[in-house]
C-alpha positions in Angstrom: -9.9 -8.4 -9.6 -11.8 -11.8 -8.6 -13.2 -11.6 -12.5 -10.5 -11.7 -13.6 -8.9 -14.2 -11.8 -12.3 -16.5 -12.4 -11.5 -16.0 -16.1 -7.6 -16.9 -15.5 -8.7 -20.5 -14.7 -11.8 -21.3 -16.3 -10.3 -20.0 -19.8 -8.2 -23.8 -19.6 -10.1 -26.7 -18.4 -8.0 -30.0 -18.7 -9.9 -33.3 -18.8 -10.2 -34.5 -16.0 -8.5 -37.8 -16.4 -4.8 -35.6 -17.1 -5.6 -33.9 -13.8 -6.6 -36.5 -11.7 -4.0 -37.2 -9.1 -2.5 -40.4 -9.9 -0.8 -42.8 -6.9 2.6 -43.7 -7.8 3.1 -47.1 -9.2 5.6 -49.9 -8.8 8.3 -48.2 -10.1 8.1 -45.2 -8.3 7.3 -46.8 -5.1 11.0 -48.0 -4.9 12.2 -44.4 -5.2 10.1 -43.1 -2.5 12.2 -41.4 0.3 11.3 -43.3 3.3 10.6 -40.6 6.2 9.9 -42.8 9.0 6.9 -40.0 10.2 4.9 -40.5 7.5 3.3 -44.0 7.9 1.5 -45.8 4.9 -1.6 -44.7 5.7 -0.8 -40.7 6.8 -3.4 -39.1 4.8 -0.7 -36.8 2.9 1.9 -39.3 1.8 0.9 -39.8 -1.8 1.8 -36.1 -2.2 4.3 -35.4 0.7 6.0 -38.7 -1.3 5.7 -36.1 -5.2 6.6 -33.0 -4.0 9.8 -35.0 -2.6 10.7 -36.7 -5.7 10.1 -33.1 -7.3 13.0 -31.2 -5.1 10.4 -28.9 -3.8 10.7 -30.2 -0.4 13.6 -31.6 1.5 13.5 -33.9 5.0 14.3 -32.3 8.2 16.6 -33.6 10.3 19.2 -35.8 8.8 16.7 -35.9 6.3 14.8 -39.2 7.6 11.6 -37.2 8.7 9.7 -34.9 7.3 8.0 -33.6 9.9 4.3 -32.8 8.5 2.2 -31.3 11.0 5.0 -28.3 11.8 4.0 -25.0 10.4 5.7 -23.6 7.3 8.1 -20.4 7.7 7.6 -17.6 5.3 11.0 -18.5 4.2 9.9 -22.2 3.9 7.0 -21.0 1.9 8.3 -18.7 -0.8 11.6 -21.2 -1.2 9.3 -24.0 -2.7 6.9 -21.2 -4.4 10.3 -20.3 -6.8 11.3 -23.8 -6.7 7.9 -24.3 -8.0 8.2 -22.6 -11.2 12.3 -23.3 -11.1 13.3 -19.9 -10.9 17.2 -19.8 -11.2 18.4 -18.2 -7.6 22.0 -17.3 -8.5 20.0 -14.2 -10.3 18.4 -13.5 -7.2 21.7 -12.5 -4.8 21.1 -13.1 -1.3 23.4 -9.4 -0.6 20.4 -8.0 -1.5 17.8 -9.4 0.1 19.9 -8.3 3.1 20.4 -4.7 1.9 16.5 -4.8 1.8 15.7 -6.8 4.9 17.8 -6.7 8.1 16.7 -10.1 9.0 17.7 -12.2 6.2 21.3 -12.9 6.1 23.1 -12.4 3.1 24.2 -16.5 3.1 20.2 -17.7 3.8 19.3 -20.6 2.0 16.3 -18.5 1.3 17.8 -15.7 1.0 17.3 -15.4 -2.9 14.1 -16.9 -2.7 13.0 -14.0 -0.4 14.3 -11.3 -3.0 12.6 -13.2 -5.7 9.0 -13.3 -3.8 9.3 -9.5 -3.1 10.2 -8.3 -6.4 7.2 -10.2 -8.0 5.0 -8.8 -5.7 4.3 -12.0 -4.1 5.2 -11.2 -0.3 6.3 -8.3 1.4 8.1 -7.7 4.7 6.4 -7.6 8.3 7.7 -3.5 8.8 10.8 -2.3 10.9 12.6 -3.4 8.0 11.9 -6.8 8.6 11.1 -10.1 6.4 10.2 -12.4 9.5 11.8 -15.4 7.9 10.8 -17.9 10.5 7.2 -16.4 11.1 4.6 -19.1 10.4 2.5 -19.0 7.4 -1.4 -18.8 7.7 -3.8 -20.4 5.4 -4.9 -17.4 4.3 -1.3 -15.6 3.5 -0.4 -19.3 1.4 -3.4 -18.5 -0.6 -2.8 -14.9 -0.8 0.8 -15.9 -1.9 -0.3 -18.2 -4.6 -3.0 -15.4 -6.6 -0.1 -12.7 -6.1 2.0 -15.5 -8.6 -0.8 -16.2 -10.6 -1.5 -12.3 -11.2 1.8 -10.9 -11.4 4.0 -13.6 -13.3 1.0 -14.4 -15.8 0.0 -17.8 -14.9 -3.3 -19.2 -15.9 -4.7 -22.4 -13.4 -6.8 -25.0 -14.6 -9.2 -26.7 -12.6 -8.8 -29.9 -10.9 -12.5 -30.5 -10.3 -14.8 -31.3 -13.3 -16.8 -29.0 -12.8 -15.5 -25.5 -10.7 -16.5 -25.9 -6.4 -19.3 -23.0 -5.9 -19.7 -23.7 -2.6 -18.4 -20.8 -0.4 -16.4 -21.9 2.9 -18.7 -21.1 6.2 -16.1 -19.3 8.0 -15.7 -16.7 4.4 -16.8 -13.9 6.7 -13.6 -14.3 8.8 -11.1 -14.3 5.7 -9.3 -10.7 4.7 -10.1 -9.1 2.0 -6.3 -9.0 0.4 -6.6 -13.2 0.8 -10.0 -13.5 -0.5 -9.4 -14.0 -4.1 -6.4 -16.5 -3.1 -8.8 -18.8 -1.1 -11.6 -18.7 -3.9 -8.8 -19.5 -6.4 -7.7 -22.5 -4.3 -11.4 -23.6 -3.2 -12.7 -23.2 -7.4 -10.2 -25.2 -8.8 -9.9 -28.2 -5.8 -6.2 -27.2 -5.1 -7.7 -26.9 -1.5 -11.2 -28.3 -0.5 -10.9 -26.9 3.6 -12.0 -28.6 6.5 -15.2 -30.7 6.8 -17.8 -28.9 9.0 -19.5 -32.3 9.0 -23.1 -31.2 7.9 -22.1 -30.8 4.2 -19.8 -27.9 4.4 -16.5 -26.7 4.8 -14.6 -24.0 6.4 -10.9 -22.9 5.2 -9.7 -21.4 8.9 -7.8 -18.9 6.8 -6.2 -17.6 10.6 -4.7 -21.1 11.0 -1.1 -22.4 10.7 -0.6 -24.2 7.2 1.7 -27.1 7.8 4.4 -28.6 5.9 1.7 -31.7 5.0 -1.0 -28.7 4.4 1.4 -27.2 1.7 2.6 -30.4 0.4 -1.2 -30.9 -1.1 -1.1 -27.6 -2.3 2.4 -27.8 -4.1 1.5 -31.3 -5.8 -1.8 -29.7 -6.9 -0.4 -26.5 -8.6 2.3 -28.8 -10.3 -0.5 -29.8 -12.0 -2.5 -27.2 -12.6 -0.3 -23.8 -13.0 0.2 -23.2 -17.2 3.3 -21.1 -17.4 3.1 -17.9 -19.1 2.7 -18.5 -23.4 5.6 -18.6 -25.6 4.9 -15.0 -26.7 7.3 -12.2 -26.4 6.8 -11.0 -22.7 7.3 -6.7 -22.3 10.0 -5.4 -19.3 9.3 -2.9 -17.4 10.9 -0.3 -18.7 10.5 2.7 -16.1 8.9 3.6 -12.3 8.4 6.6 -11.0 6.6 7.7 -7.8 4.0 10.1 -8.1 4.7 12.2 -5.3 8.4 13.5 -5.1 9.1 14.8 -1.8 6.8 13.6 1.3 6.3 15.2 5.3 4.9 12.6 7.5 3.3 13.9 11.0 4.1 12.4 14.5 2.6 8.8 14.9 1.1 9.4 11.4 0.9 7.6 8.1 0.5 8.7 4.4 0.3 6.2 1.1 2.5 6.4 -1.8 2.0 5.2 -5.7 4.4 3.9 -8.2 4.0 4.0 -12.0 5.5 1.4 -13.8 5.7 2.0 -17.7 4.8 0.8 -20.0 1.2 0.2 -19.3 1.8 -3.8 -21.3 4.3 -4.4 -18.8 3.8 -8.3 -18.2 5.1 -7.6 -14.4 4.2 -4.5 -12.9 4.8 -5.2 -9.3 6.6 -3.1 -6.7 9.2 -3.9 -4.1 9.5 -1.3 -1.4 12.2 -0.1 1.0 13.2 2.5 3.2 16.8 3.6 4.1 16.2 4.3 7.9 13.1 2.3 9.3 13.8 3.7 12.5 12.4 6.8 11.0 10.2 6.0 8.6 9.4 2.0 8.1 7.6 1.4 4.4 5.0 -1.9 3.9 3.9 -2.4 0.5 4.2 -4.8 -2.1 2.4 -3.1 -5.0 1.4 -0.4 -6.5 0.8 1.6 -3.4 2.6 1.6 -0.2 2.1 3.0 3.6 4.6 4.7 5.3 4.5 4.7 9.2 6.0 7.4 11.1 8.6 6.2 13.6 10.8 9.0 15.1 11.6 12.4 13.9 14.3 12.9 10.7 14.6 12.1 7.3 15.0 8.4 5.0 15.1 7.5 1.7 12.0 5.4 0.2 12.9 3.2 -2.8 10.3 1.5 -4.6 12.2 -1.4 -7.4 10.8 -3.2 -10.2 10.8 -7.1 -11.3 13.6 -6.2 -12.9 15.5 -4.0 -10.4 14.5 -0.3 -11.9 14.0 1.8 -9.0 12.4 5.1 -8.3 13.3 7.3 -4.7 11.5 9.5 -2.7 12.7 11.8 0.5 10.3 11.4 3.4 10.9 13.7 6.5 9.3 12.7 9.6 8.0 15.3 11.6 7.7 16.2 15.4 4.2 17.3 15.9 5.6 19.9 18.5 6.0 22.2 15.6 3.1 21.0 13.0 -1.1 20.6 13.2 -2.8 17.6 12.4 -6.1 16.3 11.3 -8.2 15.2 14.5 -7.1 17.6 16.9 -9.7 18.8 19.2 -10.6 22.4 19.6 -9.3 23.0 23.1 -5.4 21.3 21.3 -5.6 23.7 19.0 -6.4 26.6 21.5 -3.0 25.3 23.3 -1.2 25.1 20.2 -2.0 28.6 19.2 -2.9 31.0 22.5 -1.2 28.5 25.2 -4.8 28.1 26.8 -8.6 27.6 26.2 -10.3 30.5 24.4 -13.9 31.0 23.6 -13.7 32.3 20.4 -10.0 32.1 18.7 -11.3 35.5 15.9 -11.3 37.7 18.8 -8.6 37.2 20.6 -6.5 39.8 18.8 -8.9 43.1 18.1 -6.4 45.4 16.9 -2.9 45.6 14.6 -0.7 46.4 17.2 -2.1 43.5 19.7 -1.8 40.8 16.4 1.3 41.8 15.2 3.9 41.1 17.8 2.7 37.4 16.9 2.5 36.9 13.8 5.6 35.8 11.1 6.1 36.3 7.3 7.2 32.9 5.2 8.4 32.0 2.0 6.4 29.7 0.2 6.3 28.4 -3.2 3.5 27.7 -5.7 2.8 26.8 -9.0 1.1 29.4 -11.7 0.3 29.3 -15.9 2.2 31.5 -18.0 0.7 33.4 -21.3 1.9 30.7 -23.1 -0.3 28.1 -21.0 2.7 26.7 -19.2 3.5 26.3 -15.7 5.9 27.6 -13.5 7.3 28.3 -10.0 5.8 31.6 -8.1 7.4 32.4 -4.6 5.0 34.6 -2.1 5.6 36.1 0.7 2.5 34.9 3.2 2.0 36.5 7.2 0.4 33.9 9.0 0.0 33.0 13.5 4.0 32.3 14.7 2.7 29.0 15.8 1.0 28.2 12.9 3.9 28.8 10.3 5.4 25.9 10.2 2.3 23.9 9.3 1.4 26.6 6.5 5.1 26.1 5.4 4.6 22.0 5.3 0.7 22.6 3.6 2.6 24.6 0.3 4.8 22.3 0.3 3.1 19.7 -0.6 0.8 21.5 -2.4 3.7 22.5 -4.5 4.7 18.5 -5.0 1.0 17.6 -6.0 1.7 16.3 -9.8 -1.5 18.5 -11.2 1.1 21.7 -9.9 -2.3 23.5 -8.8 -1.5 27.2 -9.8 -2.0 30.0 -7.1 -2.2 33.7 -8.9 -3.7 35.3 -5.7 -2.8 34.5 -2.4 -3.6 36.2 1.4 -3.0 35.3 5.0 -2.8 38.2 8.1 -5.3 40.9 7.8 -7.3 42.7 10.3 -11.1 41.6 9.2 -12.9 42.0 11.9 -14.5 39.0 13.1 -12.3 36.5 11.3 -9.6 33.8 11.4 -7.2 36.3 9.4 -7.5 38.4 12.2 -5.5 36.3 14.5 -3.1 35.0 11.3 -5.3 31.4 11.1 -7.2 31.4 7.9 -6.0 31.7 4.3 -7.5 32.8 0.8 -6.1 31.2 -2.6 -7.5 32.6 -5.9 -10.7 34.5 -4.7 -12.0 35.4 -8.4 -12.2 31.6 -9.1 -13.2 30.4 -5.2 -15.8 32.4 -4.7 -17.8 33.4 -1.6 -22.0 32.9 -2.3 -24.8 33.5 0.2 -27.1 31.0 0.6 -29.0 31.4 -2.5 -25.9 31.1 -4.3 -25.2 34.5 -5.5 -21.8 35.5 -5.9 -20.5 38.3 -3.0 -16.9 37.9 -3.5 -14.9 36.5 -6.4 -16.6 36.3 -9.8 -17.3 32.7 -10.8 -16.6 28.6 -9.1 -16.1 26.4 -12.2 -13.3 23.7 -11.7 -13.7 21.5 -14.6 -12.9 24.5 -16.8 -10.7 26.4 -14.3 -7.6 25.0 -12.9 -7.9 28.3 -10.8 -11.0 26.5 -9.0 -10.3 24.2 -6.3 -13.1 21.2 -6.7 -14.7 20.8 -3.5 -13.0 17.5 -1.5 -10.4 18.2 -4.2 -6.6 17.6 -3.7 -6.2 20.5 -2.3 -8.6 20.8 0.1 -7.2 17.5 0.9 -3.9 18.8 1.4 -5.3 21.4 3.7 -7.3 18.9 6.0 -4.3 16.9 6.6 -2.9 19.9 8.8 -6.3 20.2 9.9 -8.2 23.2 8.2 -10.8 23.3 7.1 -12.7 25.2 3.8 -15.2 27.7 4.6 -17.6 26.0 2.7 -19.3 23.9 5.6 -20.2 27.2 7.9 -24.2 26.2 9.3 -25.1 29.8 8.5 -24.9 28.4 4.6 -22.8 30.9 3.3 -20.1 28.9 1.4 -16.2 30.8 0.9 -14.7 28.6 -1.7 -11.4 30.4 -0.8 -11.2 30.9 2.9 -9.4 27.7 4.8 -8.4 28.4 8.4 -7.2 26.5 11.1 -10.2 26.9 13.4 -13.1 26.4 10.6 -14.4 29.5 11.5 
């Protein structure tokens, strides 16, 4: 990304003598508003004194002070951003910035600013539903802010120096990685030189508060050097959808979602997301991706919305972890969850049929599988697993079953009596042995017939979706056993 946001700037360079900022003259000087905190000689006031005479900012008070060294909101901060490029609010309702934060009043001044910055991408919310309107802005989220514009509205930025500032702050270390390109935009181009170190360097104190004099410099700056997108015909987004239809979240857990916007020449392809309950599920994300957070048990809906309002929706049920395994439990958790107490060795703990049976429990679960004619389609199986295992076997096909690839299962076993084996005790389960085979250490094939997933969709690649799918709840593939036989089919809950 920072390529191509050095080639955003550096593919206009201004002379210098356009971009130099110039000290208003005479005639200006009479319409400068006088704020009686901003003496002549305040370092700021040639550009606290523009941005005024602009309408990007507006005096405090009764409007006689401007107040520079206090912080600037979020609100603050993405009202002057859209002022900035004079985006027209009335198409920006303030109703829904409400419906989509609980904190910003349908009747905020910002309000349609807020809706604005989110749709672009520019900003998200702070979780819980939540904006934080009044939450200070740090130096690094005002840079962060500014590429996010840049990127997603198809700005260019010329420089303001003659020649571009290569000199990397001393405190880069300490900036995040989502502001970095922001601050090397501002520091390249001279919008924002930091703070002399005093020994010939600078540092940008990217955790610091930007004020309203901080931001002042920044807004005259990009007045100058923003290009608006060219006169060319731009392309709407013209659909979204989000890759994964239907999503289980664990207790106190988290998961990632995608949305595709189409076409691929959209000009904006930024997402806004949302979530109908964030008491149960709360959603933070302003692109692509997003990260759901588990909250409390039950189900919301997760909308993810274009530029230009499109939206795509997907279920998420939150789960209580009473009833479903999780990756990172330890082995004595799982010898609680399963037996009610430690056990040495969970494969023989049942040694006959009639001691396993009493605890084990037939399901219903769907898959995918390929037709003669090469097409997909839904198979339902019938699958005997541990009673306190079934509801996490029930959750793992199910989102097997939602993967977009539709894996296909045409063999499928749980429950057996194997000796000394997970399927003993109803914990391990084998998908499509002829294509996942099991191979002794020298590789030869014992069970099954062949492992080939680039030609097989029957073959699960190993660290493949699948198996991902099945690590989330914990299992493990038998293809990690220290004895270095490897069975490609075999997951069970214990990794034995």
């Amino acid at each position: 990304m920072f390529k191509k946001l050095i080639a955003l700037f550096l593919c206009i360079l201004l002379s210098v003598s356009m971009l130099l900022y110039a000290v208003a003259d005479e005639e200006t000087e009479e319409e400068m508003l006088p704020y009686v905190d901003v003496g002549e000689d305040y370092w700021a006031r040639p550009y606290i004194e523009q941005v005024t005479q602009l309408g990007l900012f507006y005096g405090t008070g009764d409007g006689t002070t401007f107040s520079p060294e206090i912080p600037m909101t979020r609100a603050m901060f993405v009202t002057v951003l859209g002022r900035l490029i004079n985006i027209d609010a009335e198409q920006w309702p303030g109703a829904a910035a409400h419906r989509q934060f609980s904190d910003v009043m349908p009747d905020a001044w910002y309000a349609p600013y807020v809706l604005w910055a989110v749709r672009n991408g520019i900003t998200s919310g702070t979780g819980n539903g939540d904006f934080s309107p009044n939450e200070d802005v740090t130096r690094e989220q005002m840079a962060a802010f500014v590429s996010n514009l840049i990127m997603n509205l198809s700005y260019q930025i010329t420089s303001l120096n003659e020649t571009p500032n290569l000199q990397e702050f001393s405190d880069t270390g300490s900036i995040a990685s989502w502001a970095l390109d922001g601050v090397t935009i501002l520091r390249i181009t001279g919008i924002l030189n930091g703070i002399d170190n005093g020994n010939g360097t600078f540092r940008y104190n990217p955790k610091g508060k930007a004020s309203r004099a901080e931001c002042s410099v920044v807004f005259s700056k990009l007045k100058q050097a923003l290009v608006p997108p060219s006169e060319q015909e731009l392309i709407a987004p013209t659909g979204i959808s989000i890759v994964t239809p239907r999503v289980n979240i664990n207790q106190h857990g988290s998961v990632s979602l995608y949305a595709e916007v189409t076409p691929v020449e959209a000009f904006n392809k930024s997402v806004s997301w949302s979530s109908s309950n964030s008491a149960i599920v709360d959603v933070v994300g302003a692109g692509a991706t997003a990260t759901l957070k588990w909250k409390s048990a039950g189900k919301a809906i997760i909308t993810a919305t274009t530029c230009n309002g499109l939206s795509a929706t997907v279920e998420v049920t939150a789960l209580e972890n009473s009833n479903i395994a999780h990756a990172g439990e330890s082995y004595n958790e799982k010898c609680i969850r399963i037996f009610g107490s430690y056990v040495a060795d969970p494969r023989l703990v049942y040694q006959t049929y009639n001691q396993a049976a009493p605890h084990m429990k037939t399901i219903q679960v769907k898959t995918w599988d390929i037709n003669s004619s090469g097409e997909k389609y839904t198979r339902t199986w019938s699958l005997t697993v541990h009673e306190n295992i079934a509801d996490t076997v029930e959750a793992i096909f199910e989102d097997l079953y939602a993967l977009p690839s539709k894996p296909p299962v045409h063999s499928l076993g749980g429950f057996r009596i194997d000796g000394k084996s997970e399927h003993t005790v109803g914990l391990a389960i084998d998908i499509n042995p002829d294509e996942n085979p099991y191979v002794s250490p020298s590789g030869s094939v014992l069970v099954g017939k062949f492992f080939d997933p680039a030609n097989s969709e029957y073959s699960f690649a190993v660290g493949g979706e699948v198996e991902q799918v099945f690590n989330k709840y914990g299992f493990t593939r038998g293809i990690y056993w220290r004895n270095g036989y490897k069975d490609y089919m075999h997951f069970s809950y214990f990794g034995t």
